[in-house]
C-alpha positions as CSV (number, residue, x, y, z in Angstrom):
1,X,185.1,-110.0,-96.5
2,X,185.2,-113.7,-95.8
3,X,186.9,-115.9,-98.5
4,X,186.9,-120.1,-98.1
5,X,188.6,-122.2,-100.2
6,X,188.0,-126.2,-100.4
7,X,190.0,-128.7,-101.3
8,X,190.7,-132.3,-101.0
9,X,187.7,-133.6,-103.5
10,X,187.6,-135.8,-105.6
11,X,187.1,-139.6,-107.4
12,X,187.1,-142.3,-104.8
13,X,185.2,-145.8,-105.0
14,X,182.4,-146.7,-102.7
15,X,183.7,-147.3,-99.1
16,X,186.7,-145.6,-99.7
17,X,187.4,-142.5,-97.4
18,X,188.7,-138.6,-98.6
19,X,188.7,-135.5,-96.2
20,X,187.9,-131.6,-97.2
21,X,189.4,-128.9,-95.7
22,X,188.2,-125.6,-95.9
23,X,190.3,-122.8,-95.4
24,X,189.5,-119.1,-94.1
25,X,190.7,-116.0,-94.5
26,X,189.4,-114.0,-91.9
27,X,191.1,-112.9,-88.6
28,X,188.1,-113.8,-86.8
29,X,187.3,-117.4,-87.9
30,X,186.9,-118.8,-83.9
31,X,184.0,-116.7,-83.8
32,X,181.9,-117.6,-87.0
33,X,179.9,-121.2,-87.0
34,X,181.4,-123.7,-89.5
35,X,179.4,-125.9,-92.0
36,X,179.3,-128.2,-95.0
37,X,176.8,-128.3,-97.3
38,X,176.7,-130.5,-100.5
39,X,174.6,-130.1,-104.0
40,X,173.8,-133.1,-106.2
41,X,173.1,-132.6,-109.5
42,X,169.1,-132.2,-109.8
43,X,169.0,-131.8,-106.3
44,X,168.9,-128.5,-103.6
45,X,171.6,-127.9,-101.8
46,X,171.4,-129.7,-98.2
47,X,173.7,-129.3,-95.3
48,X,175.6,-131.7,-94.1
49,X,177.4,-131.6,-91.3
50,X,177.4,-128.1,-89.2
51,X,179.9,-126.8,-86.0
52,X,180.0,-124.1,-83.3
53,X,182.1,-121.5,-83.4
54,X,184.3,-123.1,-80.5
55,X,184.3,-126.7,-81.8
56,X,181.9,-127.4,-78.6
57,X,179.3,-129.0,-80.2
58,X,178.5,-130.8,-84.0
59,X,175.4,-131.9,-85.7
60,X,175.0,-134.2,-89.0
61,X,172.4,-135.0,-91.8
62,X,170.7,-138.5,-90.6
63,X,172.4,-139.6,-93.7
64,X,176.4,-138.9,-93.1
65,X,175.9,-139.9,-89.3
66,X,178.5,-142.2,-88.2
67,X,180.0,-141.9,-91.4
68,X,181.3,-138.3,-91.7
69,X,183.1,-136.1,-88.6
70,X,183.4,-132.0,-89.1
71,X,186.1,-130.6,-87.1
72,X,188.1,-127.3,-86.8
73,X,191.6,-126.4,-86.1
74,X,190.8,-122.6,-85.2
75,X,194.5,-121.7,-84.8
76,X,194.9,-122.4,-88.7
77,X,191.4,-120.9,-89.8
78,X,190.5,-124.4,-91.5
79,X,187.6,-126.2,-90.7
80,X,187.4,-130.0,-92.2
81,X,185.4,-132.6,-93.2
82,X,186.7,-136.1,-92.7
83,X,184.1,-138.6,-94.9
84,X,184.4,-142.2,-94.7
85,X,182.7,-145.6,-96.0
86,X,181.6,-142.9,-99.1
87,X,178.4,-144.0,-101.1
88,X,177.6,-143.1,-104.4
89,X,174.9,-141.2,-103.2
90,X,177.4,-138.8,-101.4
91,X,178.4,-138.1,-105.1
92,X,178.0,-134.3,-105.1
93,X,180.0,-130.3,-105.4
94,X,180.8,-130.0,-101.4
95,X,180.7,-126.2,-100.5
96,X,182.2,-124.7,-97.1
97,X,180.1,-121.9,-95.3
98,X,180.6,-119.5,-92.7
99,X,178.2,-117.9,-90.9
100,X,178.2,-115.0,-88.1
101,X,175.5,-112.6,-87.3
102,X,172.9,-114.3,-90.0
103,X,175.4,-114.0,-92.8
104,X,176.2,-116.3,-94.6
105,X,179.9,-116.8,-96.9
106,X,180.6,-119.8,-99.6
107,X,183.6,-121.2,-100.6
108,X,183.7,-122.1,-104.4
109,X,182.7,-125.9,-104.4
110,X,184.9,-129.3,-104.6
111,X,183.8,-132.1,-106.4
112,X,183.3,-135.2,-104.7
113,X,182.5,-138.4,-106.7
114,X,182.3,-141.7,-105.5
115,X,182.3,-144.5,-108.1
116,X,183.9,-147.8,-109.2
């Protein structure tokens, strides 16, 4: 069984930066794909950022381009989430997911707010 644990949310005022980590415990993590996903209240839950297994190649919601950068440190089973120039709008419970084989694991959530 995969479990994740995020960390690193929080409050933080517009253009002001934080960075998630998400850590894995599982022996395998270099083979499973890494993502982010966020949830705003009202709202479905969209992904955000997303990366191969090897770190070769990343994609991002047109929204978080340029602002956010996933990366992963496969040698410490943590993949990460490095947000800057924050919005309100990226106000939202930021969940970790792993993913091998069509199966999908979640981490528990961290709260990200961003307001002055």
């Amino acid at each position: 069984q995969v479990q994740l644990v995020e960390s690193g949310g929080g409050l933080v005022q517009p253009g002001g930066s934080l960075r998630l980590s998400c850590a894995a415990s599982v022996f395998t993590f270099s083979t499973y794909a890494m993502s982010w996903h966020r949830q705003a209240p009202g709202k479905e839950r969209e992904l955000v950022a997303a990366i191969t297994s090897a770190g070769g190649s990343t994609n991002y919601a047109d929204s978080v381009k340029g602002r956010f950068t996933i990366s992963r440190d496969n040698a410490k089973n943590t993949v990460y989430l490095q947000m800057n120039s924050l919005k309100p709008e990226d106000t939202a419970v930021y969940y970790c997911n792993a993913r091998k084989w069509l199966i999908d694991h979640w981490g528990q959530g961290t709260q990200v707010t961003v307001s002055s």
